[in-house]
C-alpha positions in Angstrom: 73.7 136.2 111.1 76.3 134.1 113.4 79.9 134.9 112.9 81.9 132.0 112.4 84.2 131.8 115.2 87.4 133.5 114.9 90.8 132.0 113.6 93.9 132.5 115.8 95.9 134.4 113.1 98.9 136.6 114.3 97.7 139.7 115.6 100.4 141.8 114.0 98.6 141.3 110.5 95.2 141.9 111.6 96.9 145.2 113.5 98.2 146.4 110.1 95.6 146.2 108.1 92.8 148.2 110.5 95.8 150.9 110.9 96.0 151.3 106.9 92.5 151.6 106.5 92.4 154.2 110.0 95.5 156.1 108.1 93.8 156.3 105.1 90.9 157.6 107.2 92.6 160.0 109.0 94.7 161.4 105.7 91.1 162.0 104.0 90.2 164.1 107.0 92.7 166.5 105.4 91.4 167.3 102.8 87.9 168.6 104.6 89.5 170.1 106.9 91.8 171.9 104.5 88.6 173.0 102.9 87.6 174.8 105.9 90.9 176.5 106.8 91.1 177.9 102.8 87.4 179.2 103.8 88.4 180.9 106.9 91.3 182.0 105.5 90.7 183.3 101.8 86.9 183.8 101.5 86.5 185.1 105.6 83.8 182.7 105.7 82.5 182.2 109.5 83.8 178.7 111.1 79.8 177.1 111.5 78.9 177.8 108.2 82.3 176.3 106.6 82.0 173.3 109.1 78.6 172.6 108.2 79.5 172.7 104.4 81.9 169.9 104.6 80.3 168.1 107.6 79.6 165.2 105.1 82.6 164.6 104.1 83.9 164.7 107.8 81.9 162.1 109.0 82.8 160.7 105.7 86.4 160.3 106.7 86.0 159.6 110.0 83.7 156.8 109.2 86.9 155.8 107.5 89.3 156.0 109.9 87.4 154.3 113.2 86.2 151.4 110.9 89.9 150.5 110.6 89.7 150.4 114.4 86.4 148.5 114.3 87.9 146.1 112.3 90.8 145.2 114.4 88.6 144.7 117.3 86.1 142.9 115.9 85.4 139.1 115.6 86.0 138.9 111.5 88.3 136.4 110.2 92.4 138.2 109.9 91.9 137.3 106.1 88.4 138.9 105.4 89.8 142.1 107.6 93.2 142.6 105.5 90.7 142.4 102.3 89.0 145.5 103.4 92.3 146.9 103.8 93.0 145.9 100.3 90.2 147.4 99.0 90.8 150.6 101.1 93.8 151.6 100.5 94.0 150.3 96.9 91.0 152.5 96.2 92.3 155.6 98.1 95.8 155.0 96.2 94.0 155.0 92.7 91.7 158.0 93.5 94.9 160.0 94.8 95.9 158.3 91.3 93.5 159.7 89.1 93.6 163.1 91.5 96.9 163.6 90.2 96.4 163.5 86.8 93.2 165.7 87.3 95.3 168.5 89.0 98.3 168.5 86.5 96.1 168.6 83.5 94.2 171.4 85.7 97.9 173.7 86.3 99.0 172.8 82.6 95.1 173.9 81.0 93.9 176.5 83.6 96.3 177.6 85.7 94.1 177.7 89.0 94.3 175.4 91.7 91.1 175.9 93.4 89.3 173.3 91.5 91.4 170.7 93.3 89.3 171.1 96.2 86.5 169.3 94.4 88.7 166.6 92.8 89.7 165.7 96.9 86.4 165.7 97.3 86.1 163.0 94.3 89.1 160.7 96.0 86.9 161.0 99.5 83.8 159.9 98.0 85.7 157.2 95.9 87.8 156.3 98.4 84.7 156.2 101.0 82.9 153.8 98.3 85.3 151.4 97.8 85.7 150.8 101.1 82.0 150.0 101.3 82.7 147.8 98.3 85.4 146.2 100.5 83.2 145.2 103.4 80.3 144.2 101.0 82.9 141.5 99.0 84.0 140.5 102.9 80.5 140.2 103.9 79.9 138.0 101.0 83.0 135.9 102.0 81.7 135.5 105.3 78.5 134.4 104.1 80.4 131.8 101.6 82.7 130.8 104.8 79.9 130.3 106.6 78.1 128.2 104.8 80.9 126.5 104.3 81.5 125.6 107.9 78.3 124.9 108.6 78.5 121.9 105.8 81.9 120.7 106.8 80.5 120.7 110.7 77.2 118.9 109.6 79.3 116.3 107.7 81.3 115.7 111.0 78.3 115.3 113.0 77.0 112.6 110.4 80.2 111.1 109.8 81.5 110.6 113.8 78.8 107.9 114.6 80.1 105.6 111.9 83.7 106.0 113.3 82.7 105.5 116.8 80.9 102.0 115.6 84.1 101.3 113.8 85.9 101.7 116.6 83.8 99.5 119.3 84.6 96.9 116.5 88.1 97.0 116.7 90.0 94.1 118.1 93.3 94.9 118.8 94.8 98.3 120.4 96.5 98.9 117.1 93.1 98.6 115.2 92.0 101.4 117.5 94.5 103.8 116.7 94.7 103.2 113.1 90.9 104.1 113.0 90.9 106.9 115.1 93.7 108.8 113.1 91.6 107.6 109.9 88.7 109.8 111.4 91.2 112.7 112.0 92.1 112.6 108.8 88.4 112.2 107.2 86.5 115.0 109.9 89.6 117.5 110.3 92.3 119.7 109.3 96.1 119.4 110.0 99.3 118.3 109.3 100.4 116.0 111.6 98.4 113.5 113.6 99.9 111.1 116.6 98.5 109.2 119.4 100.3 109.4 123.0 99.4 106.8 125.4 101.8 106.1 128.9 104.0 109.0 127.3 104.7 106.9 124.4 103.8 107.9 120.5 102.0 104.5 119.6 101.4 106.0 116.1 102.1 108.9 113.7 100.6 109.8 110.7 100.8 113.0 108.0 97.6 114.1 107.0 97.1 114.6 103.3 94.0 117.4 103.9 95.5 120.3 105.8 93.8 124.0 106.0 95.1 126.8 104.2 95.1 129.3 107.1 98.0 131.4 107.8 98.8 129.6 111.3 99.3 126.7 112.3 98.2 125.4 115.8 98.0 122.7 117.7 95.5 121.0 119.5 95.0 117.8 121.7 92.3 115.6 123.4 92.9 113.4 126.3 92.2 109.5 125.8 90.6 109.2 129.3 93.9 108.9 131.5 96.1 107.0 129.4 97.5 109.6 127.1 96.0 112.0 124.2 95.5 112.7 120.2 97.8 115.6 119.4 96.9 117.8 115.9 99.6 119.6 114.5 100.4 122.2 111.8 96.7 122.7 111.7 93.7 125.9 111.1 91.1 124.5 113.5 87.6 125.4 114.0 85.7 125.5 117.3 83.8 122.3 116.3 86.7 120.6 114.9 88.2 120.6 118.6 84.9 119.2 120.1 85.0 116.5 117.7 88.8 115.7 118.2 87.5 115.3 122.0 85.0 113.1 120.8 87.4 111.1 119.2 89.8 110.7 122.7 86.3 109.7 124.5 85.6 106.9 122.0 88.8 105.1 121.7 89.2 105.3 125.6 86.0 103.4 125.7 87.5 101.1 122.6 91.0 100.7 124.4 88.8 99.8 128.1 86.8 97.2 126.0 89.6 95.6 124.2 91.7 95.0 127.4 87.9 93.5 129.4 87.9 91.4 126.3 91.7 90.2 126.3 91.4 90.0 130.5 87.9 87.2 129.8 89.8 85.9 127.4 92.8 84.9 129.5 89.9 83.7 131.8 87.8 81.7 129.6 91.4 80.0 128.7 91.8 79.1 132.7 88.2 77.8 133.1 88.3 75.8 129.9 91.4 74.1 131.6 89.8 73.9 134.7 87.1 72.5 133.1 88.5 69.7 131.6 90.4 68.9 134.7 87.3 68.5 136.3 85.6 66.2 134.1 88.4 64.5 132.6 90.7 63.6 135.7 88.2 64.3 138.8 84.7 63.7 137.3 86.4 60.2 136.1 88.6 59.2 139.1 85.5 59.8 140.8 83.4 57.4 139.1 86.3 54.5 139.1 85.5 54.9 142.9 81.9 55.1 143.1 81.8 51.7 141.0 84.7 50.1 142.9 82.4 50.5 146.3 79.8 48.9 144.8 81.8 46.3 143.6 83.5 45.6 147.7 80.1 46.9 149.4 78.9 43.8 151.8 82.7 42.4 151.1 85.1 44.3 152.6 85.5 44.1 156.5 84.5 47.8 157.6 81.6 48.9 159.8 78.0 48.9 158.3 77.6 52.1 158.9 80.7 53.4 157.3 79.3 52.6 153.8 76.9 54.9 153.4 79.0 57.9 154.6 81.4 56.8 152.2 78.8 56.5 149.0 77.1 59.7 150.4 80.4 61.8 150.3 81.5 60.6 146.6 78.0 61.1 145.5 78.2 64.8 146.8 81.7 65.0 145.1 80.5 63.9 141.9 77.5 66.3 142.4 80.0 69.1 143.0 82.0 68.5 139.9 78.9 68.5 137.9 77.9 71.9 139.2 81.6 73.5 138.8 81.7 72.0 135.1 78.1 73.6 134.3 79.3 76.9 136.3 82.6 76.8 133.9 80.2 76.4 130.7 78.7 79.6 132.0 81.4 81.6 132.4 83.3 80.2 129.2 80.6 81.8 127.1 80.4 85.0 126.2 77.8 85.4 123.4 75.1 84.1 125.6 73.1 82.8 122.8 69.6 82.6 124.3 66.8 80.9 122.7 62.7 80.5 123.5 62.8 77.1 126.0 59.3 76.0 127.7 59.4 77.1 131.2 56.8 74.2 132.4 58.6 71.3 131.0 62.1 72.3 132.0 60.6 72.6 136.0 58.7 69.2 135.7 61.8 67.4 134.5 64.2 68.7 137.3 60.8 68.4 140.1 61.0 65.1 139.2 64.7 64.6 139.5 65.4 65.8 143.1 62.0 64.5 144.3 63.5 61.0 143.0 66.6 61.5 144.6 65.1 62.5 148.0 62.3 60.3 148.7 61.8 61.9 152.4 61.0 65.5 151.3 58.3 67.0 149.2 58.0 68.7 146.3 54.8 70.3 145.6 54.7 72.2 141.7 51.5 74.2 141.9 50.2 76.3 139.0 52.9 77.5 136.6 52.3 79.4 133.2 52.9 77.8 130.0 55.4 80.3 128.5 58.6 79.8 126.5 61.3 81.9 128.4 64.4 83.6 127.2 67.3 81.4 128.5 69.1 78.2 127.0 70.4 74.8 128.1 71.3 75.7 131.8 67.9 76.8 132.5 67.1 73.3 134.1 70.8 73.4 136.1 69.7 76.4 137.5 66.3 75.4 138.8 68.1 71.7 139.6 69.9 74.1 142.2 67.5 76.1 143.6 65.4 72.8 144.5 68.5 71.1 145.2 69.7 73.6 147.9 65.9 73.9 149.1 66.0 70.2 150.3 69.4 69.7 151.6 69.5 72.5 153.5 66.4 71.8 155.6 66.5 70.8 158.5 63.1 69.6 159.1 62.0 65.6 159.0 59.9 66.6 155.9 61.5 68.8 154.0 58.4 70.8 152.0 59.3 73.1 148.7 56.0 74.3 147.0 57.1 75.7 143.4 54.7 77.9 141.9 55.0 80.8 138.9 53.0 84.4 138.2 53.2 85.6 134.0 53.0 88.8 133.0 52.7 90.0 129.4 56.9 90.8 129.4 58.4 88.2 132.3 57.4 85.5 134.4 58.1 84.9 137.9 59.2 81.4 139.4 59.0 81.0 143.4 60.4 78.0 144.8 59.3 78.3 148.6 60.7 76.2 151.6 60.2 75.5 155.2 63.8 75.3 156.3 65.8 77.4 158.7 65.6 80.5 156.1 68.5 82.7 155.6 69.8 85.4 157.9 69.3 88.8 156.5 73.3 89.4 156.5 74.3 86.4 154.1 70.6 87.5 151.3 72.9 89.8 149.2 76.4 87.6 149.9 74.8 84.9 148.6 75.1 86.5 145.1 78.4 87.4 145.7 80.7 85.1 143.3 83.3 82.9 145.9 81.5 83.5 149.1 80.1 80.6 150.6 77.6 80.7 153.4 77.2 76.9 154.4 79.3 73.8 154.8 79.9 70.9 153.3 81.3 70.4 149.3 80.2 72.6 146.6 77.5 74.0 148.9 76.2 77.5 148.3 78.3 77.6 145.1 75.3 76.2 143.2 73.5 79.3 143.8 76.2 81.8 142.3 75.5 79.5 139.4 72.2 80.6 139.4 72.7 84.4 139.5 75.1 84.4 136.8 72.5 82.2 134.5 70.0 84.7 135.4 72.0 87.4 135.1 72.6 86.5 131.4 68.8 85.6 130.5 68.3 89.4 131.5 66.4 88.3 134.8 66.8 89.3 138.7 67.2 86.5 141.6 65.3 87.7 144.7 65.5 86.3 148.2 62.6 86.9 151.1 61.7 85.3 153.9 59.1 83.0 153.9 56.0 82.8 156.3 56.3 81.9 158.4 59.8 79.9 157.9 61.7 79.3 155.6 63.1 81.1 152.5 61.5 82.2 149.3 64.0 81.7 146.1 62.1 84.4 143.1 63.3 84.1 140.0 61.9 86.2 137.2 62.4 85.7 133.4 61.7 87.8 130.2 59.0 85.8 127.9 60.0 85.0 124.4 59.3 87.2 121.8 57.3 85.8 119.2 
């Protein structure tokens, strides 16, 4: 059977109790060895044959006085050890008791003392079985601790998952603590609770359910590097501690997702400002001047070939805004709350739109699976851009993008293939890097870190190859809908 795992009681107790029960031993090993001095003595009986007559009761009080010994040494709980010594001596002290009485009544009736010999041996034997008494009622403690502990650990384990989801739910800092101590004081035993974090207490609480163990220690579990959870005035078991580190490794994760969360939040506040700049101030000063052109083109006294730099530059402006207003939507959200859209509609629409817009290039849409993907309302934008950057950064007289998707029973994959210059191998993977830019001109190349944070959030990859044998291949791959 296990032992349950020893209590850090004061040695000095556990020390006194084996040496009463060794001193009782050692005092019953008179009496046997009395017996064989009387035999030597007044009956000139040989040494073996007196030895071997009491050899029972030797071993007897022997057995005694090195399970006092045993007991110290041992891994039993200091209470369940000082009961045996209860038992022990109280035993040998009632014997030696009752031997008393037997030996006056013995002097006053007989006058002969001889027959004390075999009251001793009474005491030995009664002394000998209570002390087998003793470790039986320990035993049985042990037994009853055990099961105990096994029950109060079980309810631990099935308890510390619904504090850990408690505190991943927690909003604010102060939430976290209050929940962590409220699992202290639900799973464990001690006096006093308090979190430390940057050498400061953030919290103190008494704990109403304290053990009733003769020492009181103290324990603590770090909170990742900010600080710890210190117990106090406590009797702790070996899976209490493991928990209470546990508990530090779940509220460091809590306190590491609650500042992430306050950090995007700050964010989300700056791009939602941004944001409305953009569309509000730019996006419409922007259009005052697109419609004023118009308004003086053929009128105002400037080179013909001035106008259509000029229109071509506020288009591209306007273009740019749009993009850094649908980039802003992205990044504003964080939910992400992605529905089933049809994959083959959304790439007609936007085909159609850049093929319209660009009447010397062409866009070929070969066969692509009708599948609802898992995405939402920037799933055209994103495409828009890929097709977008596909024309306007070739530099061919025919710029040629052939689109064309694979399904599979979990994802589909969109390729949108060019015959442009292609990519050099050193900008592929800095192209996905958020702020870098890899061409000129307004807005250019930011359209595309648009694209792997959309796909990013739909649970998709972005790929970029070479095509053959020129140009770049754009891969997008989306998980299909569940129906």
């Amino acid at each position: 059977m296990r032992a349950i795992p020893a209590v850090r009681f004061p040695m000095s107790r556990r020390a006194v109790s084996g040496g009463a029960i060794t001193t009782v031993g050692i005092l019953l090993l008179g009496i046997p060895l009395y017996d064989i001095w009387d035999d030597i003595v007044d009956l000139d009986w040989s040494l073996l044959v007196t030895v071997f007559e009491n050899t029972t009761f030797l071993l007897l009080a022997g057995g005694v006085a090195v399970g006092g010994v045993w007991l110290v040494l041992s891994d039993w709980n200091t209470r369940h050890v000082t009961k045996v010594a209860k038992w022990t001596v109280g035993g040998w002290v009632a014997a030696t008791l009752l031997f008393g009485w037997v030996l006056y009544i013995q002097l006053q009736v007989m006058q002969q003392l001889k027959p004390y010999v075999i009251a001793m041996d009474g005491v030995l034997i009664g002394t000998t079985v209570t002390f087998a008494l003793g470790l039986l009622s320990a035993r049985t403690d042990i037994q009853r601790s055990e099961l105990q502990w096994e029950r109060e650990a079980r309810d631990t384990v099935e308890s510390l998952p619904e504090i850990a989801t408690a505190l991943q739910r927690s909003e604010t800092r102060t939430e976290a603590y209050e929940t962590t101590l409220d699992g202290v004081e639900t799973l464990l035993s001690a006096g006093v609770a308090r979190i430390v974090v940057d050498g400061e207490v953030v919290l103190e609480r008494p704990i109403v359910r304290s053990a009733s163990g003769d020492e009181r220690a103290t324990v603590t579990a770090a909170i990742g590097a900010r600080g710890r959870i210190e117990l106090e005035d406590g009797d702790f078991e070996v899976y209490e501690e493991n928990t209470l580190r546990l508990l530090g490794t779940h509220l460091d994760r809590a306190l590491d997702r609650i500042e992430r969360e306050r950090a995007l939040d700050r964010e989300r506040t700056k791009f939602a400002l941004i944001n409305r700049t953009l569309g509000h101030e730019l996006g419409n000063s922007l259009n005052v001047v697109e419609a004023r052109l118009q308004l003086i083109e053929g009128q105002a006294d400037l080179p013909e070939d001035h106008w259509p730099v000029v229109t071509e530059r506020t288009e591209e402006m306007q273009r740019f805004v749009q993009r850094m207003q649908e980039y802003m939507r992205l990044v504003e959200r964080d939910d992400h709350d992605l529905e089933p859209v049809s994959l083959r509609p959304t790439l007609e629409q936007k085909v159609a739109a850049v093929q319209n817009a660009h009447d010397d290039a062409r866009l070929l849409l070969d066969h692509v699976p009708e599948v609802e993907v898992t995405a939402d309302t920037l799933l055209g934008p994103v495409f828009e851009n890929l097709l977008r950057n596909a024309v306007e950064h070739n530099d061919k007289e025919t710029p040629e993008v052939r689109i064309r998707g694979e399904g599979r029973e979990t994802d589909v994959t969109v390729e949108i293939a060019d015959n442009g210059p292609g990519i050099p191998d050193e900008h592929k993977e800095a192209i996905r890097d958020r702020g870098t830019q890899v061409t000129e001109g307004p807005g250019n190349g930011f359209g595309l870190h648009l694209v792997t944070e959309a796909v990013d959030a739909y649970g998709g990859t972005l790929e970029i190859r070479d095509n053959d044998p020129e140009g770049t291949v754009m891969r997008v791959t989306l998980p299909v809908a569940s129906n």
